[in-house]
N, C-alpha and C positions, 0 to 999 in steps of 0.2 A: 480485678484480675490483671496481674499481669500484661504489658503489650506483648512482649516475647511472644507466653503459654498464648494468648487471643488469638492474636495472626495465625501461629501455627497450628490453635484447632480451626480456625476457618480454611485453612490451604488444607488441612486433613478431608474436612468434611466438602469442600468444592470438588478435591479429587477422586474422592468417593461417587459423588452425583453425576461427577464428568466421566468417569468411568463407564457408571450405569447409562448416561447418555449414548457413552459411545457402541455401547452391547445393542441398547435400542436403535441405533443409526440416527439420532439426531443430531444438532447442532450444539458443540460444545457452549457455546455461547449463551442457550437457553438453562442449559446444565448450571450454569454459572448466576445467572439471575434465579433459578430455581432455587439454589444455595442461599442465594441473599436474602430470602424467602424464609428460609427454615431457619437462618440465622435470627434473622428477624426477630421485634420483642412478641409477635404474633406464636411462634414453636419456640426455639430452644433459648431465644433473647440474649446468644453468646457476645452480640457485637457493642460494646460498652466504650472503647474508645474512638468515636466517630470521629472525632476531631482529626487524629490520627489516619485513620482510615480515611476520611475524605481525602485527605495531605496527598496519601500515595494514588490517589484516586485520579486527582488532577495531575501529580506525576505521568501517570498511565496516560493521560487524553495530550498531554505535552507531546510525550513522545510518538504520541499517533502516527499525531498532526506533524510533527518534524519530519517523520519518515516520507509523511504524504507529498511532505512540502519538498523533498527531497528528488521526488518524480517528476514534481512538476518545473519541469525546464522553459524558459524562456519560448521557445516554439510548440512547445505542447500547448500551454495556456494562447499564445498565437489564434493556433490552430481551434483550439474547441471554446474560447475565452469568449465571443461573441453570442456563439450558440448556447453557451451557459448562461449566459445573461440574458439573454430574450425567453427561453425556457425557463426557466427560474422565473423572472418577474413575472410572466405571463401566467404561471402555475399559479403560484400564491396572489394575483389579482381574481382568477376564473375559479379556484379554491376555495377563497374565504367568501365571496358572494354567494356559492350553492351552500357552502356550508354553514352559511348564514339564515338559508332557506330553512334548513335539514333543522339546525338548532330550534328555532321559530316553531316549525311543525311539531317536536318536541315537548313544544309548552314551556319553551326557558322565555324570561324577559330579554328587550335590550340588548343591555347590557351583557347578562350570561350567555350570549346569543351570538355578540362579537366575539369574548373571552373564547366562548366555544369553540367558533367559525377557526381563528388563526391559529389554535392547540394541532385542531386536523390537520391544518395546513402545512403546518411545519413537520420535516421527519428527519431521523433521523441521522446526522454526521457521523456519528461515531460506529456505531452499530454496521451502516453500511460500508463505512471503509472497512470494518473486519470483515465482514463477507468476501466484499471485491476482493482483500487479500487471501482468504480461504480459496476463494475460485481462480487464484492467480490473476484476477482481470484488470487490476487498476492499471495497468498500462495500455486496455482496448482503449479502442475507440470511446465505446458504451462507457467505460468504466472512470474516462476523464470528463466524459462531458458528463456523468454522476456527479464526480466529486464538484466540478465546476459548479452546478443548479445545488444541488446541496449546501457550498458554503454562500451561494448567495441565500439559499433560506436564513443559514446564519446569521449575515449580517442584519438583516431583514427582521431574526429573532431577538439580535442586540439590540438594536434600535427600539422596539415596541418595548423591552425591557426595561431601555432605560427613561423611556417616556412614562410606562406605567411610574418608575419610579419618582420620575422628577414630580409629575403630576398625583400621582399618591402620598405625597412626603411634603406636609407645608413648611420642612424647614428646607427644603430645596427648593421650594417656589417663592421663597422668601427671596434668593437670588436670583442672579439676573442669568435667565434660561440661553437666551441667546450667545451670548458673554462667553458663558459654559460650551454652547455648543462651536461657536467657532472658536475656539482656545483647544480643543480637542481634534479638528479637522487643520487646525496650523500644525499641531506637534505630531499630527498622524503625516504629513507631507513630509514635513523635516524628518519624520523618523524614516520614513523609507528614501529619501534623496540621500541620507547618509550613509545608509544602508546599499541602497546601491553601489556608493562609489566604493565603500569597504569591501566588497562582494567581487566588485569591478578590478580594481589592484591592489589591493591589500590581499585578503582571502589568500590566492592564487600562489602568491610565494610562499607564504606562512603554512599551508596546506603541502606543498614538496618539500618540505623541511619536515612536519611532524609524521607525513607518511614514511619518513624511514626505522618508524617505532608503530608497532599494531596497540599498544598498549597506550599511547601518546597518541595516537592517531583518535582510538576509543574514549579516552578520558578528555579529549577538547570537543568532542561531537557531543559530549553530555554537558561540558560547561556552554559550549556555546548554545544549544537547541533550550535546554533548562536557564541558563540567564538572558536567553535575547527574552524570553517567554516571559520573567521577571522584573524583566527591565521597562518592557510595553505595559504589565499588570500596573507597576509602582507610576506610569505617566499616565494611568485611565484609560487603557486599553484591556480586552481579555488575553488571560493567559494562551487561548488558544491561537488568536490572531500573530500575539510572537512566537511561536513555537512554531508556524505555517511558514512564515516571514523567513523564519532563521534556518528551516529545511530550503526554503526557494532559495538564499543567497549561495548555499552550499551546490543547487544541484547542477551548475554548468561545470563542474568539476569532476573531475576523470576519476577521482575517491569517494565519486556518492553511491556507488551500489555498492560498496565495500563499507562504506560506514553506516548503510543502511542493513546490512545484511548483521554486522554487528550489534544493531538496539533494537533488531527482534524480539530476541529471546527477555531483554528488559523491558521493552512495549507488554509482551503476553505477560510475565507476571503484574505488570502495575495496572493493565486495563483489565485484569481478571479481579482484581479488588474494586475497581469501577463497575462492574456486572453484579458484584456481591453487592453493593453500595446500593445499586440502582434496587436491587431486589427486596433488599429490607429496608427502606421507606414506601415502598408500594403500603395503600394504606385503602382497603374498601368496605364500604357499610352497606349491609342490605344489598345482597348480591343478587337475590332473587328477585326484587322491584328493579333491579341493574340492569340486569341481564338482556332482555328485547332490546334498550333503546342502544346497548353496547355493541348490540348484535346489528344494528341498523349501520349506526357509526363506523362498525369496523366494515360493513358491505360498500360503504361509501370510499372509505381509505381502499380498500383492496381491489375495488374495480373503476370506482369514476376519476381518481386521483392517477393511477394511470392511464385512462385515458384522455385525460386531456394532457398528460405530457407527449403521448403518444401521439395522439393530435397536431400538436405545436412540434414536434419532431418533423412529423410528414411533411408539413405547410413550409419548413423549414429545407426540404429535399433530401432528408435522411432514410436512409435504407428501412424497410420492414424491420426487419431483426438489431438493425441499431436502436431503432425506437422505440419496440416492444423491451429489448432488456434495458433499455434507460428508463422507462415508466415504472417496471417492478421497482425499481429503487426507491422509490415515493411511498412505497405500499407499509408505512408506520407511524406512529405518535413520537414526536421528539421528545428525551430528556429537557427541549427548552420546553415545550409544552406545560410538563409536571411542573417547570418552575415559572413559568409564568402561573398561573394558577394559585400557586401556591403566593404567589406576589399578594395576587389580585384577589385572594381569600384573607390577607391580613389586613389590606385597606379595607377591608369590608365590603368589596365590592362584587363578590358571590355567595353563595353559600356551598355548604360541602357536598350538597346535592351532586353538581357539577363536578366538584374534583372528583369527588367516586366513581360517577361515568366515565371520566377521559380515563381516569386513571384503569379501571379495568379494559376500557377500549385499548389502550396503552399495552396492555397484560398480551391482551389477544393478536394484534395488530406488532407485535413484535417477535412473537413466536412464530406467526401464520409469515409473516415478510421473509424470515430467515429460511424457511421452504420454498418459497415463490423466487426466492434468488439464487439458491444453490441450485434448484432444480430447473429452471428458467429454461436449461435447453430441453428437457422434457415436455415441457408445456408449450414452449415456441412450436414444437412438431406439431402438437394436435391444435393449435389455434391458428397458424399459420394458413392456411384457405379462407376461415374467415378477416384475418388482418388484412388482406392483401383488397379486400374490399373498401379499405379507406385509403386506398391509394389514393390521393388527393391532387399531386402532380406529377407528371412524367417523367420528369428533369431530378435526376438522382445526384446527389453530390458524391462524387469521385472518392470512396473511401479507405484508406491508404491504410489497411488493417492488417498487409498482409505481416506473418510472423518473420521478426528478425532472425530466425532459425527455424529452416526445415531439414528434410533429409537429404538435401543437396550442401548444407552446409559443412565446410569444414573449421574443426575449430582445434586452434593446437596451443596448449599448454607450456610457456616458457620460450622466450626467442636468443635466450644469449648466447646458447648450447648451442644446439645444429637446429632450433626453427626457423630459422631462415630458410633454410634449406625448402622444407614441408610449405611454408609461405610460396616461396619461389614457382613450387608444382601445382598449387592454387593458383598461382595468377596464372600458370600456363594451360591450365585445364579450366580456366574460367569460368571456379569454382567459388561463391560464397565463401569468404572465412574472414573469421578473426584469430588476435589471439590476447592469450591468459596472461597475465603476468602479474609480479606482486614490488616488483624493482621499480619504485618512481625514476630512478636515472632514467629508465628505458621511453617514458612520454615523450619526452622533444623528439627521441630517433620516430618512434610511431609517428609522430606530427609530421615532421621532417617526410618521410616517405612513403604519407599517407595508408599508413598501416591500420585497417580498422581493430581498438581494441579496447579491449576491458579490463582494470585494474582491481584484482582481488587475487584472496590465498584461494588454491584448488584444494584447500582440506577442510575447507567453509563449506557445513552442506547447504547453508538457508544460500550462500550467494551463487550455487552451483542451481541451485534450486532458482534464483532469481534471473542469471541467465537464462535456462531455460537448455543447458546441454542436451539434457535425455530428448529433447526432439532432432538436434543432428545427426547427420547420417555417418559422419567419424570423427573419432578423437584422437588427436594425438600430442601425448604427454612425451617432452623431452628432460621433464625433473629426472634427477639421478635419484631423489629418495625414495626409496621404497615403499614405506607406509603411505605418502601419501598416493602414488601410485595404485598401492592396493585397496584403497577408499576409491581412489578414483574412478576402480574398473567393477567395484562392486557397487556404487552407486549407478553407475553409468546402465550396466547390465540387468541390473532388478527392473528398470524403467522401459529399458529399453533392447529385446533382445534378438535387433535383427540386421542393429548398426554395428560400424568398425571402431574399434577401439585399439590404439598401436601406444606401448608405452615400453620406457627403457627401463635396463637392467643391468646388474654388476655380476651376479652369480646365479649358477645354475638351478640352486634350491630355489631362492625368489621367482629366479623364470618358469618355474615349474609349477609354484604356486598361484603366480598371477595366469598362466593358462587354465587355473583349476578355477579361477573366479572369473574365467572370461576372454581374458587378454584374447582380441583375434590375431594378433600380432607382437614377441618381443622383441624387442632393439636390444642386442648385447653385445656394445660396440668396438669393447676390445676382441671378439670372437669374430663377430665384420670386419676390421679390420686385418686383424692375424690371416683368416683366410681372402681377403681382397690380395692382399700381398704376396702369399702362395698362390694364387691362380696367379699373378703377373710372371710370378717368375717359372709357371709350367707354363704359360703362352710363350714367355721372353726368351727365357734360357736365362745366357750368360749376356747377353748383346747389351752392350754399352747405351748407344745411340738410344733406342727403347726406353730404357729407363729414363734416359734425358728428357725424351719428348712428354713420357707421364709425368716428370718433377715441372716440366716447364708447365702442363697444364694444370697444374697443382700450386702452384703459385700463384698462376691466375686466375685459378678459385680464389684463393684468400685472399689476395688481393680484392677484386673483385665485392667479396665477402665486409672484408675489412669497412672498405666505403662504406656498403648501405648498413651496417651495423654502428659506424661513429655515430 
């Protein structure tokens, strides 16, 4: 078949089940592996060029991971970098020992017992950062100290990976292991000390130069995130580790929630082939001998795996509800899992007994996660009396969660026009605000006078979405265009219908339009002005002097003006 006709009946048929998902109120994402399912050589066996499809597969998890990496700033990792690391380690130590039990009890040997034990242990990266981005949270508190214990599972799952390999493979043991392994932790130092410094002052100029093109801005954010990714794969690194690497160099830059908000829409199609991908190799025998020990397995993942992160959370002085919704993230079988397994099934060192278990644990345990994280605040309310009884210590750490926008913020739209102005009434009402802009020139002036701001187009819905506007309690747009105005106030308004929203205008049609979508306010500045003028001259008359004193203070606006604007 065709790759063109293939692809486009699997996007036919993903959209069809994503559809039917979304009529039943589930999780796109289960929609998606459901697909992969019926694609599968089990139903319709449409999916023939795997090769292919795996290609854009890893594409997908690149760009994830780029955009992940994209968040995580220098003080964010700071901030939750330790506590991920003690959570993490401690999980998959206190993990893989019960589930070592769990296995045992079982009736696995050994061997399939360890295999076992570390499949549980490990969950999910990928899967959970689409949730956290589904619920908007990867910038909580909860939602970085996720990502944090998540990619230390990773490493944690490279490493056993490639020791299965080295140690299953006697033409790798034929070499000298050691040799191998620090030859690989030299070029992982150099890669990131060069990295740094390129990050450090390179980046930074080359970045104000291609931000005066959205299309040039978009096509280095894919060369860069897809060849750093490339470039680590080709030196014996995963592609995922570059593609993390080369979002973190990006994210101290004033252009990362704008070039983030741009490889969204290319993340959802290429990890929507990764869901297909993952769905048709699911592979189970004998469901019905399956079934109890899967049903054991997945009760172990969904309730002991987060409590001991939940555990090590408290012991750590984290909040009740930080550490209940950081434990649900634990609650599935990783895609490393399947493939370890499948390593450790061709050395011969299980049998397929075993894959068919994790593998439908895997089935269950990723469906059942994907409700326990969406709905997390649902179930926090009813279980919330009994949490509070592992309160472990007193001494709570300070958790600095609150939202960079509430209904006290103002947020205004454009500063080279008259937001200055609107800025100005902010600081005098000592009010919350940023503002919007899309003009790199304008960053040194923001720097310069400490101006808090954000660099993106307001006709972007995913980065109007990223900010997070619809929680401010006003907006105000000084764009002259219209359209994008009239996106502006019809987004703003559907989300939110109890804030202000002030945006300009040229003509009386437009102004009448954008009241019909919301506008609480329009600015139509040739008609303010025309009559600011007419009232001067029904207070003034004819009097000279008058007029002098209004041009004198009017100069020393712009004046004024002029400065903090160079």
């Amino acid at each position: 078949m065709n790759i063109f006709i293939e692809i486009g009946l699997i996007v036919f048929i993903a959209t069809a089940i994503s559809i039917l998902m979304r009529l039943l109120k589930q999780p796109l994402f289960v929609g998606y592996i459901l697909s992969g399912v019926v694609l599968g050589p089990y139903f319709l066996n449409f999916i023939q060029s795997t090769e292919y499809i795996e290609l854009f597969s890893k594409i997908g998890i690149a760009i994830l991971l780029f955009i992940v990496g994209l968040s995580l700033k220098p003080d964010i990792i700071r901030q939750v970098g330790k506590v991920s690391l003690i959570v993490g380690i401690g999980q998959i130590i206190i993990t893989s020992i019960l589930g070592f039990v769990v296995m045992k009890c079982l009736g696995f040997s050994d061997i399939s017992s360890v295999y076992g034990a570390i499949a549980i242990t490990l969950s999910s990266t990928i899967i959970i950062l689409k949730l956290l981005s589904d619920r908007g949270d990867t910038d909580k508190l909860y939602g970085k100290i996720s990502i944090g214990l998540l990619l230390v599972q990773d490493v944690f799952a490279t490493i056993i990976l490639l020791a299965v390999a080295i140690f299953g493979s006697s033409s790798l043991l034929s070499g000298n292991i050691t040799q191998f392994a620090f030859l690989l932790a030299l070029k992982g130092i150099l890669f990131f000390v060069i990295l740094y410094f390129v990050s450090r002052y390179l980046l930074p100029k080359l970045m104000n130069f291609l931000a005066t093109s959205q299309e040039l801005l978009f096509l280095f954010s894919i060369t860069w995130g897809l060849g750093l990714a490339a470039v680590f794969y080709k030196f014996g690194f995963s592609l995922e580790i570059g593609a993390l690497a080369a979002g973190v160099a990006l994210s101290a830059s004033p252009f990362s929630q704008e070039i983030s908000s741009r490889m969204k829409p290319l993340r959802d199609f290429f990890i929507l082939l990764f869901f297909i991908m993952l769905g048709s190799q699911i592979v189970i025998f004998d469901v019905g001998k399956m079934i109890i020990p899967a049903l054991i397995l997945s009760a172990f993942i969904f309730i002991l795996k987060p409590i001991i992160v939940f555990v090590l959370m408290r012991i750590l002085n984290y909040k009740v509800r930080t550490g209940f919704f950081t434990a649900l993230t634990v609650s599935q079988v990783s895609e490393f899992s399947l493939i370890l397994l499948a390593l450790g099934l061709s050395f011969g060192h299980l049998s397929g007994e075993l894959v068919s278990l994790i593998t439908l644990t895997g089935v269950i345990t990723i469906a059942g996660s994907a409700y326990l994280v969406l709905h997390a605040d649902v179930i926090y309310k009813y279980l919330r009396p009994v949490l509070v009884f592992l309160e472990l210590r007193k001494k709570l750490i300070e958790e600095k969660e609150k939202e960079d926008i509430t209904k006290d913020t103002m947020v205004v739209f454009g500063y080279d026009r008259v937001g200055y102005d609107f800025v100005n009434i902010a600081k005098k009402l000592n009010k919350d605000y940023f503002v919007v802009d899309f003009n790199p020139n304008l960053i040194p002036k923001f720097k310069k006078n400490n101006i808090p701001f954000r660099f993106g187009d307001a006709e972007d819905i995913d980065f109007l979405e990223d900010i997070g506007i619809i929680k401010a309690g006003m907006i105000v747009s000084t764009i002259p265009d219209f359209k994008t105005n009239l996106n502006l106030v019809s987004y703003y308004r559907s989300h939110n219908i109890d804030g202000i929203i002030i945006v300009v205008s040229h003509t009386i049609k437009n102004t009448q339009e954008l009241y019909e979508k919301g506008a609480s306010f329009v600015v139509m500045s040739h008609y303010l002005g025309a009559m600011h003028a007419s009232k001067m001259i029904e207070a003034h008359s004819m009097a000279p002097d008058t007029f002098e004193k209004e041009k004198k203070h009017h100069i020393e606006y712009l004046e004024q003006r002029q400065k903090l604007t160079e």
